[in-house]
mmCIF entry with sequence, helices, sheets and N, C-alpha, C, O atoms, coordinates in Angstrom:
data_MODEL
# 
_entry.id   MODEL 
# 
_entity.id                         1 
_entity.type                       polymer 
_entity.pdbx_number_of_molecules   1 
# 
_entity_poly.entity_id                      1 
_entity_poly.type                           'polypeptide(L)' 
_entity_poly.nstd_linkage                   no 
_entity_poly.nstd_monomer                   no 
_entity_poly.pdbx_seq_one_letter_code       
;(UNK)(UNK)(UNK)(UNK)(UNK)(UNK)(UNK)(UNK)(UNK)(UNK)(UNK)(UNK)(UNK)(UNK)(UNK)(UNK)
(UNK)(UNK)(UNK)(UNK)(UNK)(UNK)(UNK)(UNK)(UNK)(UNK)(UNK)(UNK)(UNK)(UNK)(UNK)(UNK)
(UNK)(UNK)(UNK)(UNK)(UNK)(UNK)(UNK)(UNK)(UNK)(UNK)(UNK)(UNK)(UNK)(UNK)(UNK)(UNK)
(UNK)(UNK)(UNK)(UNK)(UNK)(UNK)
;
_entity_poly.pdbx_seq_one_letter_code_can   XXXXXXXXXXXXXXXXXXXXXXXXXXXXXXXXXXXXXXXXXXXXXXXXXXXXXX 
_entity_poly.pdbx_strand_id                 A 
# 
loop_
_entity_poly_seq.entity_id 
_entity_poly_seq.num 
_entity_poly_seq.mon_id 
_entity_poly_seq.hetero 
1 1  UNK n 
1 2  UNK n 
1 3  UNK n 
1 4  UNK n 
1 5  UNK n 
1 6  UNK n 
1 7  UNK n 
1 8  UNK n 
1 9  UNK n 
1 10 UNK n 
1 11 UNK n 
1 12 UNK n 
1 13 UNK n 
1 14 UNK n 
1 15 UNK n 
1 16 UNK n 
1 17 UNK n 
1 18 UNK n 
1 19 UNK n 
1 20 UNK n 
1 21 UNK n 
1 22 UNK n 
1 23 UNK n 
1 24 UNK n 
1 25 UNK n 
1 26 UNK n 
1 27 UNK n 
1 28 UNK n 
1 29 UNK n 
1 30 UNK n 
1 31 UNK n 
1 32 UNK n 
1 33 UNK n 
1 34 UNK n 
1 35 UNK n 
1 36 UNK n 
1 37 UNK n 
1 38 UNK n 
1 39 UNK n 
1 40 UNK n 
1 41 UNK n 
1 42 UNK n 
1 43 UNK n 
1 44 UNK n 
1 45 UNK n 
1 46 UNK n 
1 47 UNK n 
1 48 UNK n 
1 49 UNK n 
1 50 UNK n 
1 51 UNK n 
1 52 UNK n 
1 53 UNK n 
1 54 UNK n 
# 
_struct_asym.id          A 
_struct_asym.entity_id   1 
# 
loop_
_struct_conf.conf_type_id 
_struct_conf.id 
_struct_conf.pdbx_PDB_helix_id 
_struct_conf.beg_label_comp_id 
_struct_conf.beg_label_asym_id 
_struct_conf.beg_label_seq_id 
_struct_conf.pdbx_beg_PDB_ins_code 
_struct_conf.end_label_comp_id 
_struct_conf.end_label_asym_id 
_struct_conf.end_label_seq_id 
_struct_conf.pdbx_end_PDB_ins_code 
_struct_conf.beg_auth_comp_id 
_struct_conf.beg_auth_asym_id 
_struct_conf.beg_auth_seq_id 
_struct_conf.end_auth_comp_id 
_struct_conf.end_auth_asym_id 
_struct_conf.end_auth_seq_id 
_struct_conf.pdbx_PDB_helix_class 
_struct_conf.details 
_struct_conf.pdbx_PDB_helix_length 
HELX_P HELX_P1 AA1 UNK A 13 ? UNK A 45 ? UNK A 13 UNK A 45 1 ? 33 
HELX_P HELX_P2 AA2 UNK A 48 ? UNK A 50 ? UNK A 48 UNK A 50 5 ? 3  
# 
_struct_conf_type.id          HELX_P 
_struct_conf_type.criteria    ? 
_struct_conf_type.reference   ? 
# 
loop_
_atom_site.group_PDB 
_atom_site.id 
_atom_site.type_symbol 
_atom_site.label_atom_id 
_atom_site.label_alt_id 
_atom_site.label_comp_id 
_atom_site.label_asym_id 
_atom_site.label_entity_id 
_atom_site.label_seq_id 
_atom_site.pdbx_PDB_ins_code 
_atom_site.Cartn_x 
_atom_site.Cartn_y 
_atom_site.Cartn_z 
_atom_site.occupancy 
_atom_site.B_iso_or_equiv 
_atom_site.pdbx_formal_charge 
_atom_site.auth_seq_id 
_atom_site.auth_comp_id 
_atom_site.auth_asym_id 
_atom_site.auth_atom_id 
_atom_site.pdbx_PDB_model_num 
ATOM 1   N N  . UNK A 1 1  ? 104.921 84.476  147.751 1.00 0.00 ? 1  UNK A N  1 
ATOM 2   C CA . UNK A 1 1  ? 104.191 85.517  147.055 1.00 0.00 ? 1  UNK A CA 1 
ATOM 3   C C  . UNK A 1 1  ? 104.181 86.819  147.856 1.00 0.00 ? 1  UNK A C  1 
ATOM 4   O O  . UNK A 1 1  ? 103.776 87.897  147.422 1.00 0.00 ? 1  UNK A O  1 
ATOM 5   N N  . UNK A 1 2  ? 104.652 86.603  149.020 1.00 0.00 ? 2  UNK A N  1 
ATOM 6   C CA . UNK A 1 2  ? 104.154 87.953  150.275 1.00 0.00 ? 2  UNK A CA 1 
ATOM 7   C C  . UNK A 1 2  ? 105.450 88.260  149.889 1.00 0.00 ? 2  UNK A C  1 
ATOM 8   O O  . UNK A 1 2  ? 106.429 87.516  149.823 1.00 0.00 ? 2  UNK A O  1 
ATOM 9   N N  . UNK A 1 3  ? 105.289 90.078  149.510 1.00 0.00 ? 3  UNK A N  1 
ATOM 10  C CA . UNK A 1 3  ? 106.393 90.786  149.369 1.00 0.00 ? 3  UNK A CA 1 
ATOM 11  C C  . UNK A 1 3  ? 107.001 91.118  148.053 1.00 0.00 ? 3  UNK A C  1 
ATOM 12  O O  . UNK A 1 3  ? 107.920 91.929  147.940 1.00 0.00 ? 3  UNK A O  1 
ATOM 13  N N  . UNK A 1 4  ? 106.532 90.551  147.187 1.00 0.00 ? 4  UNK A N  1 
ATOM 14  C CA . UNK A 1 4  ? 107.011 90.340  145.484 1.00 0.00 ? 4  UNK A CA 1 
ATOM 15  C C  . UNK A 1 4  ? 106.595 91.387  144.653 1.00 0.00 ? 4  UNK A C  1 
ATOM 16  O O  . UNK A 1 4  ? 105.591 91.836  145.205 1.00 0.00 ? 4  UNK A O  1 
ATOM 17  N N  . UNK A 1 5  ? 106.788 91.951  143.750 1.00 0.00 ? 5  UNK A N  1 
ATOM 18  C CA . UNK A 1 5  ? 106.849 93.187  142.855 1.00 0.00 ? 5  UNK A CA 1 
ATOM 19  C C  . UNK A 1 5  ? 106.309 92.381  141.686 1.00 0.00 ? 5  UNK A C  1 
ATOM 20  O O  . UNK A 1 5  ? 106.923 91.412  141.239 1.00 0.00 ? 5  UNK A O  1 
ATOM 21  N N  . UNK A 1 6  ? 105.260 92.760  141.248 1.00 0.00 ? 6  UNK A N  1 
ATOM 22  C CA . UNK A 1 6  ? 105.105 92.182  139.582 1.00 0.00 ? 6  UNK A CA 1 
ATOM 23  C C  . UNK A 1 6  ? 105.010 93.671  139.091 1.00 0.00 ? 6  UNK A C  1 
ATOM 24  O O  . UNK A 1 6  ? 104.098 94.430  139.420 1.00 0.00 ? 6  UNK A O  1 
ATOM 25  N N  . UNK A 1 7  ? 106.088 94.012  138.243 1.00 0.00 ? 7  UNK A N  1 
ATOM 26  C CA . UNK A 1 7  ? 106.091 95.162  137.504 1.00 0.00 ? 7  UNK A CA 1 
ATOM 27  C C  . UNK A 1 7  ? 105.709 94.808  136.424 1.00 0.00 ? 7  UNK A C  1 
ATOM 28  O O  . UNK A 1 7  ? 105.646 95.832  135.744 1.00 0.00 ? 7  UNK A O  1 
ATOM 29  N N  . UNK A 1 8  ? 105.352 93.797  135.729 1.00 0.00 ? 8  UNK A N  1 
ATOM 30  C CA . UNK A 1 8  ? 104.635 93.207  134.408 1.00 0.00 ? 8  UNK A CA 1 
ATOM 31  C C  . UNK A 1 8  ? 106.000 93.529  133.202 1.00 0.00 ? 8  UNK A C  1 
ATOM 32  O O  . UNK A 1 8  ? 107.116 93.019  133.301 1.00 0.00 ? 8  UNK A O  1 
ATOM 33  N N  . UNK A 1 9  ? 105.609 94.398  132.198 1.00 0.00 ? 9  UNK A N  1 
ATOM 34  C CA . UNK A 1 9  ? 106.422 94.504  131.024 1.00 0.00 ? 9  UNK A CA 1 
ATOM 35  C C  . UNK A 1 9  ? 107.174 95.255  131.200 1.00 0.00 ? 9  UNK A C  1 
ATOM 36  O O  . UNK A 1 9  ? 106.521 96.175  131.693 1.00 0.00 ? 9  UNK A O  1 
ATOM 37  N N  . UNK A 1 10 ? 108.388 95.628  131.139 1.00 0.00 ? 10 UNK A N  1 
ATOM 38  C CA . UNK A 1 10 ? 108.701 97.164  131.367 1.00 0.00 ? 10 UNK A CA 1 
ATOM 39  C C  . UNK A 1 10 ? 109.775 96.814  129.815 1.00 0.00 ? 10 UNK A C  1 
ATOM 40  O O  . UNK A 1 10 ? 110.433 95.807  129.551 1.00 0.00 ? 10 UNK A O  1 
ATOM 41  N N  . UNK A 1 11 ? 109.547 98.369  128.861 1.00 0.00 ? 11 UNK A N  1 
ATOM 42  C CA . UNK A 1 11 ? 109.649 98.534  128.062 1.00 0.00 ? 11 UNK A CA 1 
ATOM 43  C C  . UNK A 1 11 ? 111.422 99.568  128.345 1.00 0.00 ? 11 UNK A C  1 
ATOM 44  O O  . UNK A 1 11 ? 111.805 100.529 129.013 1.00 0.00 ? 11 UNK A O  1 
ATOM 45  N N  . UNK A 1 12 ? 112.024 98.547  127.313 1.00 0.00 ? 12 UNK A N  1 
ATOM 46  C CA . UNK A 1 12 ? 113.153 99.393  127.025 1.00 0.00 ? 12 UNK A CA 1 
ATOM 47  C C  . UNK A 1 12 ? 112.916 101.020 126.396 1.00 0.00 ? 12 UNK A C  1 
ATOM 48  O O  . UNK A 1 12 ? 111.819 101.402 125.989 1.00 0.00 ? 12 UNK A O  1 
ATOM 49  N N  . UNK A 1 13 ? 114.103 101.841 126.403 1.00 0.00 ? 13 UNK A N  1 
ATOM 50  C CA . UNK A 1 13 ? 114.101 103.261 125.595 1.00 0.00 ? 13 UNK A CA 1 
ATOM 51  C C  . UNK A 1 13 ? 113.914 103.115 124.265 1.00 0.00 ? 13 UNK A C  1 
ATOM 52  O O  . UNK A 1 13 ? 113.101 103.987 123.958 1.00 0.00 ? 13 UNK A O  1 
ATOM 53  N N  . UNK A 1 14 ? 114.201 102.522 123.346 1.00 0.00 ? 14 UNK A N  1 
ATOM 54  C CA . UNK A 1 14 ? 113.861 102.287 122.403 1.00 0.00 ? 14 UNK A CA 1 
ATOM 55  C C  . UNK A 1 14 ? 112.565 102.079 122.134 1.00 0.00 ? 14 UNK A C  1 
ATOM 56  O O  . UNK A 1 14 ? 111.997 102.654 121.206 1.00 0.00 ? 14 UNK A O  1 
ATOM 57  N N  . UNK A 1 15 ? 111.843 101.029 123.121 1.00 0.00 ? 15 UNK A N  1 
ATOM 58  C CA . UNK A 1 15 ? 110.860 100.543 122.537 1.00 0.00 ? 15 UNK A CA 1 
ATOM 59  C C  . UNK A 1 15 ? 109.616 101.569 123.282 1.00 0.00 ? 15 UNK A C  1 
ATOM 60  O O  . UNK A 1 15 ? 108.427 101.478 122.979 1.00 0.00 ? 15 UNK A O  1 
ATOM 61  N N  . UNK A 1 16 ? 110.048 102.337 124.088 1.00 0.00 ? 16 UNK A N  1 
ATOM 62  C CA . UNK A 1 16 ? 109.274 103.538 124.245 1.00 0.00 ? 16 UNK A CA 1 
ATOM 63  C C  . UNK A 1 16 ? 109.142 104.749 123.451 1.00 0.00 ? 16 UNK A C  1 
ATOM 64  O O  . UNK A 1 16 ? 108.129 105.449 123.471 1.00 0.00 ? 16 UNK A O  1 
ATOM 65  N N  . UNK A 1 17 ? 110.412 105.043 122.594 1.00 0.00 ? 17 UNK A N  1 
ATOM 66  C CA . UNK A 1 17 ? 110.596 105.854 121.966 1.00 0.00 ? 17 UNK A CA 1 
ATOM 67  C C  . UNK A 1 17 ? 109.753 105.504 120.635 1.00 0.00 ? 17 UNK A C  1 
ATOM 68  O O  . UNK A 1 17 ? 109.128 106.342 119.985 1.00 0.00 ? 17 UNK A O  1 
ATOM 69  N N  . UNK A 1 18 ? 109.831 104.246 120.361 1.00 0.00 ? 18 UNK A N  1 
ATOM 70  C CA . UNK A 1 18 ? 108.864 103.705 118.862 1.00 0.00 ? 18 UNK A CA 1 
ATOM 71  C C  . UNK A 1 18 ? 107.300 103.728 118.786 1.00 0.00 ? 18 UNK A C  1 
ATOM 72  O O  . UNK A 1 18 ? 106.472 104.104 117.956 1.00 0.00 ? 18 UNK A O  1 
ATOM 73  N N  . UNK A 1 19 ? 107.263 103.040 120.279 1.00 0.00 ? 19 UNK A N  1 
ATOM 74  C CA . UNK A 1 19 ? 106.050 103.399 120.582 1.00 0.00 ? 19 UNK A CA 1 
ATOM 75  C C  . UNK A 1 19 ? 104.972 104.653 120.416 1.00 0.00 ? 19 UNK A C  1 
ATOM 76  O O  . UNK A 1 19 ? 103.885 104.680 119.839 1.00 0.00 ? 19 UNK A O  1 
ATOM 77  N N  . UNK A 1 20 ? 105.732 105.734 121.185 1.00 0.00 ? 20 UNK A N  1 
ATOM 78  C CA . UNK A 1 20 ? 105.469 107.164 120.931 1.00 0.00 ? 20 UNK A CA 1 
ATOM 79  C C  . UNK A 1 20 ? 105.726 107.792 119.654 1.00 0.00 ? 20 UNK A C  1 
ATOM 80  O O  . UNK A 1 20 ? 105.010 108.761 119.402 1.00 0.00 ? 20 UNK A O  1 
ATOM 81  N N  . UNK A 1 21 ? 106.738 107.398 118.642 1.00 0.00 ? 21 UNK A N  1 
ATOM 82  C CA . UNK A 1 21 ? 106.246 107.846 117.417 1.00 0.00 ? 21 UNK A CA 1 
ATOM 83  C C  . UNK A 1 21 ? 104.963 107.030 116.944 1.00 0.00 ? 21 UNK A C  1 
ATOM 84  O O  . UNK A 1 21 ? 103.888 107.598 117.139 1.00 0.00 ? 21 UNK A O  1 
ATOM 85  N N  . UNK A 1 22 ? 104.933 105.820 116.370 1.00 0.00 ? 22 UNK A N  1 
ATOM 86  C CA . UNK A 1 22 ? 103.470 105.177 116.198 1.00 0.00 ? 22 UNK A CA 1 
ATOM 87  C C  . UNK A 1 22 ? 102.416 105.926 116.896 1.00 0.00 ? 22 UNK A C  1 
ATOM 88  O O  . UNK A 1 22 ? 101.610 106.377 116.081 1.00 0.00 ? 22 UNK A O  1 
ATOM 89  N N  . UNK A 1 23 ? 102.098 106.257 118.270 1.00 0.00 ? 23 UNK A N  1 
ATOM 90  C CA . UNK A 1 23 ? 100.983 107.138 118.541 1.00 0.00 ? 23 UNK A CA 1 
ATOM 91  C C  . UNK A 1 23 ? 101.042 108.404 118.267 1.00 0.00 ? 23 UNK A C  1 
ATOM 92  O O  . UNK A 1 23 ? 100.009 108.993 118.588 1.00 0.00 ? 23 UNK A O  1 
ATOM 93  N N  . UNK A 1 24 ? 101.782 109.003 117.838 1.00 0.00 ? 24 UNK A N  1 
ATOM 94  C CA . UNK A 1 24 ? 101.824 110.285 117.118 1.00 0.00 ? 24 UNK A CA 1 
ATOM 95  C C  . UNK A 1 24 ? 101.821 110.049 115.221 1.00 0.00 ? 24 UNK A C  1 
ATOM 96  O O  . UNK A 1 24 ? 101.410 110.952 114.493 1.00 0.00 ? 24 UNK A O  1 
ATOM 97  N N  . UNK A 1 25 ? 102.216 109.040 114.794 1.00 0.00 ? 25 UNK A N  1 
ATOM 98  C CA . UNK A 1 25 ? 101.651 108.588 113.500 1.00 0.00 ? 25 UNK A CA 1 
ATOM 99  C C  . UNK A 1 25 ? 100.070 108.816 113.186 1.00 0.00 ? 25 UNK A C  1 
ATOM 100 O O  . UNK A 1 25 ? 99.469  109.557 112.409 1.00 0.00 ? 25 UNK A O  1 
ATOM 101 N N  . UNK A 1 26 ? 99.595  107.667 114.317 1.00 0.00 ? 26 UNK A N  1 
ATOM 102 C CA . UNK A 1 26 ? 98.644  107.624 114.022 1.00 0.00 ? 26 UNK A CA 1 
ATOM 103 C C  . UNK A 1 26 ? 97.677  108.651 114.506 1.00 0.00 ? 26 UNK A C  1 
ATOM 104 O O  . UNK A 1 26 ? 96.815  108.715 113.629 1.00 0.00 ? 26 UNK A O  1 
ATOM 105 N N  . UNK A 1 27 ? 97.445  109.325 115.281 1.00 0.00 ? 27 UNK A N  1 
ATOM 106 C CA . UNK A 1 27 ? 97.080  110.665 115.473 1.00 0.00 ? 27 UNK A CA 1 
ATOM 107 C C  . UNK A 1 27 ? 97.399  111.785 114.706 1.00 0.00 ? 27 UNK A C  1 
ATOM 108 O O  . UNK A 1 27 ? 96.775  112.805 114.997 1.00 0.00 ? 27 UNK A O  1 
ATOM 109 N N  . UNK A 1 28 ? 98.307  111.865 113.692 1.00 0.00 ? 28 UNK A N  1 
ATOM 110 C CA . UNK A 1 28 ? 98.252  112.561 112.563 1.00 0.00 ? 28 UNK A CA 1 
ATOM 111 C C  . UNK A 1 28 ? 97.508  112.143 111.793 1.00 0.00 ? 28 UNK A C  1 
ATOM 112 O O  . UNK A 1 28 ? 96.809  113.037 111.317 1.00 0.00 ? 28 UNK A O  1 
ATOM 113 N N  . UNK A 1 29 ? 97.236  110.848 111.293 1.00 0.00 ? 29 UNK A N  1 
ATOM 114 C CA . UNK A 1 29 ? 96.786  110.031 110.185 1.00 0.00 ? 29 UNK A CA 1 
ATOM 115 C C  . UNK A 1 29 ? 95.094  110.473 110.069 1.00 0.00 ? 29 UNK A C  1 
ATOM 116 O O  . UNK A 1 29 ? 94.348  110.848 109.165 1.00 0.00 ? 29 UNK A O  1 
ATOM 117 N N  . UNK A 1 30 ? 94.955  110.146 111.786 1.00 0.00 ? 30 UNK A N  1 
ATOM 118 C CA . UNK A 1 30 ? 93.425  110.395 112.496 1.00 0.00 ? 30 UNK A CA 1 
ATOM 119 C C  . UNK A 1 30 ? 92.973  111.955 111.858 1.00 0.00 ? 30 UNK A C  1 
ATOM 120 O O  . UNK A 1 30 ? 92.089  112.077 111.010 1.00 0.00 ? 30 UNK A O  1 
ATOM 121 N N  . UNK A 1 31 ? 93.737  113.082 112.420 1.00 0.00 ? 31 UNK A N  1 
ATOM 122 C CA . UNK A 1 31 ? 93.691  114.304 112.066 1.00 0.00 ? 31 UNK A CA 1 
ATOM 123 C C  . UNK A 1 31 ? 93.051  114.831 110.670 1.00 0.00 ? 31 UNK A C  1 
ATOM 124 O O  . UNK A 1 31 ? 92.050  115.514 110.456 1.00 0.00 ? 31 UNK A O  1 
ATOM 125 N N  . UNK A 1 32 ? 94.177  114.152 109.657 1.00 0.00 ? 32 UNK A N  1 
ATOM 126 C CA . UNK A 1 32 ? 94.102  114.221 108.283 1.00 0.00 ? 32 UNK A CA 1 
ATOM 127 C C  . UNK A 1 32 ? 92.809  113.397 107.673 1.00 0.00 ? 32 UNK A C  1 
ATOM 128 O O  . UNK A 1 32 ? 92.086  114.056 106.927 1.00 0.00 ? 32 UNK A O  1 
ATOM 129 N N  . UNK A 1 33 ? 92.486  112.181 107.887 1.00 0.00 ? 33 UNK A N  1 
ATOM 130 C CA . UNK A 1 33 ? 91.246  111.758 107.501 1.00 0.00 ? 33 UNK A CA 1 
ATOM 131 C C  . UNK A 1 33 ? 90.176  112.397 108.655 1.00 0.00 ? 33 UNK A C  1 
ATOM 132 O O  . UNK A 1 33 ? 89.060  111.886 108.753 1.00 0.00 ? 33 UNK A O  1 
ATOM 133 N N  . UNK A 1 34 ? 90.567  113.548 109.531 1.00 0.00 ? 34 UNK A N  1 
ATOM 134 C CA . UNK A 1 34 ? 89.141  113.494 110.017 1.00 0.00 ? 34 UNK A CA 1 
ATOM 135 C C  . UNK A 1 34 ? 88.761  114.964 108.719 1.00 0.00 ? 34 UNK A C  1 
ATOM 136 O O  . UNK A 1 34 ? 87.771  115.157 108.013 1.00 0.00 ? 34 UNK A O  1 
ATOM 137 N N  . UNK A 1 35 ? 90.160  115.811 108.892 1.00 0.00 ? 35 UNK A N  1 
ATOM 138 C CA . UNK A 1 35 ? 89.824  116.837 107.548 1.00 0.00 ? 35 UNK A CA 1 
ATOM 139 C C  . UNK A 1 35 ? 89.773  116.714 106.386 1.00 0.00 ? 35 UNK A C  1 
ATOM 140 O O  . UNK A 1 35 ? 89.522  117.754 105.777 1.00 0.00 ? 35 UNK A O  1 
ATOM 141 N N  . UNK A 1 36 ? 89.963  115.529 105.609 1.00 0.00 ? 36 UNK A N  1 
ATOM 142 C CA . UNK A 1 36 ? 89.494  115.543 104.593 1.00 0.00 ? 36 UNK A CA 1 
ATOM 143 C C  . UNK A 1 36 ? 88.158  114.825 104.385 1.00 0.00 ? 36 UNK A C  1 
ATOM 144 O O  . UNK A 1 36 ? 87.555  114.657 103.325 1.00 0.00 ? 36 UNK A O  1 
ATOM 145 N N  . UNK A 1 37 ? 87.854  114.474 105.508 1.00 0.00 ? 37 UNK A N  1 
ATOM 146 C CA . UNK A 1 37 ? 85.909  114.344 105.506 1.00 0.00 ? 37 UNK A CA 1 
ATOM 147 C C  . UNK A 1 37 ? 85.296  115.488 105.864 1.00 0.00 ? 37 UNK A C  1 
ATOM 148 O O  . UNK A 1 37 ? 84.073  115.363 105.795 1.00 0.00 ? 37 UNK A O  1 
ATOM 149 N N  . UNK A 1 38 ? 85.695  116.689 106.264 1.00 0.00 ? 38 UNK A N  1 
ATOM 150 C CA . UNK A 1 38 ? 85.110  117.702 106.619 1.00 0.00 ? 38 UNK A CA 1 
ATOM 151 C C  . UNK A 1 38 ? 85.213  118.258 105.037 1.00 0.00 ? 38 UNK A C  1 
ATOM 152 O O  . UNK A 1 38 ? 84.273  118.317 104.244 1.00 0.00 ? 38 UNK A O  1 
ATOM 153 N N  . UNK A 1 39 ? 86.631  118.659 104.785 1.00 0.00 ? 39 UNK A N  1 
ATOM 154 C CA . UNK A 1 39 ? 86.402  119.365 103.414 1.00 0.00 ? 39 UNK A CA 1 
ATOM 155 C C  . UNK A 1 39 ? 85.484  118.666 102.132 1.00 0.00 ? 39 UNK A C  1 
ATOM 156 O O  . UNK A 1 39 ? 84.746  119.259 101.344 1.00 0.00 ? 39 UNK A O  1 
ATOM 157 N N  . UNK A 1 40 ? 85.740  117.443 102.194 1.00 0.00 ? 40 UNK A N  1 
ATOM 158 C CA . UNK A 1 40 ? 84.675  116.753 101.330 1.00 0.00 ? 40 UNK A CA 1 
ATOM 159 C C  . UNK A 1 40 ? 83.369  116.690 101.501 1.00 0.00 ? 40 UNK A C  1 
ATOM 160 O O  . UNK A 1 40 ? 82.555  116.374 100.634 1.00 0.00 ? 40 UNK A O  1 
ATOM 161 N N  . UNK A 1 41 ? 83.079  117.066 102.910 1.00 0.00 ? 41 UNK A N  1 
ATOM 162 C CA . UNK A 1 41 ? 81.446  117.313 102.458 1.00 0.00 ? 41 UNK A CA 1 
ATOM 163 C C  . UNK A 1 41 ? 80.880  118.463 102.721 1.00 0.00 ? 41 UNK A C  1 
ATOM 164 O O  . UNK A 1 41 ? 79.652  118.423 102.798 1.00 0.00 ? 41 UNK A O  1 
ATOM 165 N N  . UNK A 1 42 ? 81.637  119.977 102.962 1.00 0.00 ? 42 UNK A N  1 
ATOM 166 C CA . UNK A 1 42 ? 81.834  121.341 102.903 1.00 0.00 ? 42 UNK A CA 1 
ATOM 167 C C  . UNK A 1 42 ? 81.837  121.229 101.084 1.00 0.00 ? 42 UNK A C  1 
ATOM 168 O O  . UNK A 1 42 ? 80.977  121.937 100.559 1.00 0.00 ? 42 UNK A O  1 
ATOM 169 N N  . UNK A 1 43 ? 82.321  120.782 100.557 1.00 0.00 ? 43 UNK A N  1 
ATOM 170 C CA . UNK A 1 43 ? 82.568  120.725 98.372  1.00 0.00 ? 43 UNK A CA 1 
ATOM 171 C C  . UNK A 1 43 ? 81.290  120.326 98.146  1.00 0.00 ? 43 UNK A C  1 
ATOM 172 O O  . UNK A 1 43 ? 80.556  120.961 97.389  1.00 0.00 ? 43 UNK A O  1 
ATOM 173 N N  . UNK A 1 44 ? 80.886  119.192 98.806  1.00 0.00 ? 44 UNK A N  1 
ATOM 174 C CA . UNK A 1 44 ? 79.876  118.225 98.307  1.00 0.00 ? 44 UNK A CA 1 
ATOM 175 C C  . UNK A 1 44 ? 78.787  119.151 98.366  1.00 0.00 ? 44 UNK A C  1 
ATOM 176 O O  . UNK A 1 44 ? 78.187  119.429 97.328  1.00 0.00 ? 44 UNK A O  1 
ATOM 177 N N  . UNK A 1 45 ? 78.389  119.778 99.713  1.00 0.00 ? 45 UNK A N  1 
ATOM 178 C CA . UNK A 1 45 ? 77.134  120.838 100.067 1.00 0.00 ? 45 UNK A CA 1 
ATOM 179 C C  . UNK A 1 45 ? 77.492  121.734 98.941  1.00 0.00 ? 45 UNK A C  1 
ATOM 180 O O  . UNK A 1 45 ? 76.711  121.796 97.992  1.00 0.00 ? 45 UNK A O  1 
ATOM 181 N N  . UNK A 1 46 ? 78.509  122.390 98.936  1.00 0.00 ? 46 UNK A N  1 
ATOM 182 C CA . UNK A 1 46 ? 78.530  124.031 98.323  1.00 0.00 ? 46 UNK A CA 1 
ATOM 183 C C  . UNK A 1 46 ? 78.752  124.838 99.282  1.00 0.00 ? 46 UNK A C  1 
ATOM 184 O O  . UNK A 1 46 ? 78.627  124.753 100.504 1.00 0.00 ? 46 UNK A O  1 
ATOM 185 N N  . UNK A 1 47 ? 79.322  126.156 98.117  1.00 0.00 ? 47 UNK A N  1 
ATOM 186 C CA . UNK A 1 47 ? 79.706  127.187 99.692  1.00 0.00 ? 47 UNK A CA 1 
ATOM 187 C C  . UNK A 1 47 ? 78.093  127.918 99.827  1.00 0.00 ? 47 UNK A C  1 
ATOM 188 O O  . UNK A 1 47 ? 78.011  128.775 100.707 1.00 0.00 ? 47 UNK A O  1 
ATOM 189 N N  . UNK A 1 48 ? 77.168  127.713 99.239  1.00 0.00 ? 48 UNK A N  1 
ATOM 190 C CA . UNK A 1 48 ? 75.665  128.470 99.943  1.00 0.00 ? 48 UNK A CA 1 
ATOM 191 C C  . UNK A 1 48 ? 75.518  128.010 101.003 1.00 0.00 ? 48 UNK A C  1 
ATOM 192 O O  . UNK A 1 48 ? 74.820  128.684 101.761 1.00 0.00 ? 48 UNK A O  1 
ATOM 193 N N  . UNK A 1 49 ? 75.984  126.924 101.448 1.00 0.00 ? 49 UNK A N  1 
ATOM 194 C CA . UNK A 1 49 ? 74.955  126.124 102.650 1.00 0.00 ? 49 UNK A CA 1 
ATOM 195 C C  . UNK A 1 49 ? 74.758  126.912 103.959 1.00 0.00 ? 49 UNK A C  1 
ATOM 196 O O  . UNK A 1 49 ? 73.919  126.624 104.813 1.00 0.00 ? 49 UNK A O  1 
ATOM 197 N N  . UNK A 1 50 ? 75.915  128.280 104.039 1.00 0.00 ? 50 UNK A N  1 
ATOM 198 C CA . UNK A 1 50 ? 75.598  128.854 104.965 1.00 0.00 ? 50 UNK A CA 1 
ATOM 199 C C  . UNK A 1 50 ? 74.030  130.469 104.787 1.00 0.00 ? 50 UNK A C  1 
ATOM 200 O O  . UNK A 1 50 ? 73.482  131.169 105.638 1.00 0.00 ? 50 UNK A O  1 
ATOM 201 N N  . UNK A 1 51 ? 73.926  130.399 103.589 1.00 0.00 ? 51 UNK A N  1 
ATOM 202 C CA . UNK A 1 51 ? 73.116  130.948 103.154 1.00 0.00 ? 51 UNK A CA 1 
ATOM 203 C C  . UNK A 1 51 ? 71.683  130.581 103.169 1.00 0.00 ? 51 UNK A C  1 
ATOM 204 O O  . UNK A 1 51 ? 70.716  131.331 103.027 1.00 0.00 ? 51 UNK A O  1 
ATOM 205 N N  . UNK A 1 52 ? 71.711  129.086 103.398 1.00 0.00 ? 52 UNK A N  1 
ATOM 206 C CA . UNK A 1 52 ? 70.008  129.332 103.646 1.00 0.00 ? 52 UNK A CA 1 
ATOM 207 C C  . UNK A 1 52 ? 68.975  129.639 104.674 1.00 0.00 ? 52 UNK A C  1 
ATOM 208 O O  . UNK A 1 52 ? 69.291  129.810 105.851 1.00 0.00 ? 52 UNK A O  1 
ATOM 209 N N  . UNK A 1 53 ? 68.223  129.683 104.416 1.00 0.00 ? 53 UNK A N  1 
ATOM 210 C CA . UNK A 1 53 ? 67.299  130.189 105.481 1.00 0.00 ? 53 UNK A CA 1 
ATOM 211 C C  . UNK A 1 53 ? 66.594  129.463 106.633 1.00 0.00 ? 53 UNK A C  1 
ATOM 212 O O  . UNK A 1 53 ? 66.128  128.361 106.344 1.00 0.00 ? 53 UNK A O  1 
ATOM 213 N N  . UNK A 1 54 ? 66.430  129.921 107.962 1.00 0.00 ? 54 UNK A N  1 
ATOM 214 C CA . UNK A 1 54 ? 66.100  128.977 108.951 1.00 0.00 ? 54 UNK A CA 1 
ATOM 215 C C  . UNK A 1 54 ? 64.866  128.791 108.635 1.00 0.00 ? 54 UNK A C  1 
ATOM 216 O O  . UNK A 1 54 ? 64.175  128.002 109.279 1.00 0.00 ? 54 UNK A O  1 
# 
């Protein structure tokens, strides 16, 4: 055991390259449902909501 390298998985180019699209998938995906919960409840309020009073 004295002296030994465990480099664990090491991922081919390919399977790095797939990888990194999937996390950029899904970080778009994230993006897009985080704005269309913003715009949906910006509609839902109305555009007064910045109009009322403290």
């Amino acid at each position: 055991m004295a002296g030994e390298e465990h480099k664990g998985i090491v991922l081919t180019e390919e399977q790095k390259r797939r990888r990194n699209a999937r996390s950029v998938a899904i970080a778009v995906a994230l993006a897009v449902l985080v704005a269309l919960f913003y715009l949906v409840t910006i509609f839902k309020m109305g555009g007064n909501v910045a109009n009322r009073p403290l």
